[in-house]
N, C-alpha and C positions, 0 to 999 in steps of 0.2 A: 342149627335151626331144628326145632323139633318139629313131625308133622305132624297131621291133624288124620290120623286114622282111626277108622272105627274097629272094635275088637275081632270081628272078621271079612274086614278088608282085604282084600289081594292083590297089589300090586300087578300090571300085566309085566314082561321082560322087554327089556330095550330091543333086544335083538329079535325076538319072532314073537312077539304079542301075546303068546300062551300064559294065561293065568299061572303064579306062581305060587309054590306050598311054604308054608310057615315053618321054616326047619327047624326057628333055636329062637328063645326070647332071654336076654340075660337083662340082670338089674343094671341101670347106669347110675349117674350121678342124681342128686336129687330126686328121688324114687320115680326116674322116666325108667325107660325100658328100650335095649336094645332089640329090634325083632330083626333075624335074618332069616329072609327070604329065598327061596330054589328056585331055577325053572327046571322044571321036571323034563322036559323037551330037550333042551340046550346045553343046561347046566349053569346058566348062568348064576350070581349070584348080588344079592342085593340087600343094602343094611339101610333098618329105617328109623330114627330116634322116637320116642311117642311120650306125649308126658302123661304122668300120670294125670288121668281123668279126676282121682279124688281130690288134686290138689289143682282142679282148673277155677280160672274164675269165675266162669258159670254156674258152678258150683258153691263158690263163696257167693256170687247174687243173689242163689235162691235161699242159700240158710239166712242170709241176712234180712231177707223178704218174708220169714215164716212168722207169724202173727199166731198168737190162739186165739180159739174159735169165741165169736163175742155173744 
């Protein structure tokens, strides 16, 4: 399941709630994007799938929607 994060969202950590840093983004499948997460506190560690925003639907509604000017 991919989530619905915005480009600088920050996960807090399961374990102590402390906002986590953005350690690594690798390419995945279908041009999503793996982003792993740190808790700089803890150490804990956290992966989040994220689709590509260009290839979302909301994005196919609005070019579909785009009219010129009458």
């Amino acid at each position: 399941m991919l989530a619905a994060l915005s480009p600088i969202e920050r996960p807090r950590c399961v374990r102590c709630l402390t906002r986590m840093r953005l350690a690594k983004i690798v390419l995945g499948e279908g041009h999503s994007e793996k982003r792993i997460f740190e808790c700089v506190k803890c150490g804990a560690t956290e992966i989040k799938l994220v689709a590509d925003p260009l290839d979302s639907n909301e994005l196919t509604r609005l070019t579909n929607n785009i009219r010129p000017p009458a």
